[in-house]
C-alpha angles and dihedrals in degrees: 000000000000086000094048088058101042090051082047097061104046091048081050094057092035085061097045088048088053098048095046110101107220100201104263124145133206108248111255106245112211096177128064128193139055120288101216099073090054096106095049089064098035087066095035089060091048092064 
């Protein structure tokens, strides 16, 4: 039994450690598109 609550109570902590927010915020992303096509139509828009 001693084993059982002991197991109980990390999982316990391990849930409420998962559940508190810490705070963190996702990054704000002002561009949009991919970079490594860059040069293709960096020399289409030249012609």
């Amino acid at each position: 039994m001693g084993i059982f609550v002991q197991s109980a109570r990390i999982a316990a902590v391990a849930a409420l450690a998962l559940t508190i927010n810490t705070g963190a915020d996702a990054a704000d992303i002002t561009g949009a598109g991919a970079t490594f096509p860059f040069p293709i139509y960096a020399k289409c828009g030249r012609l």
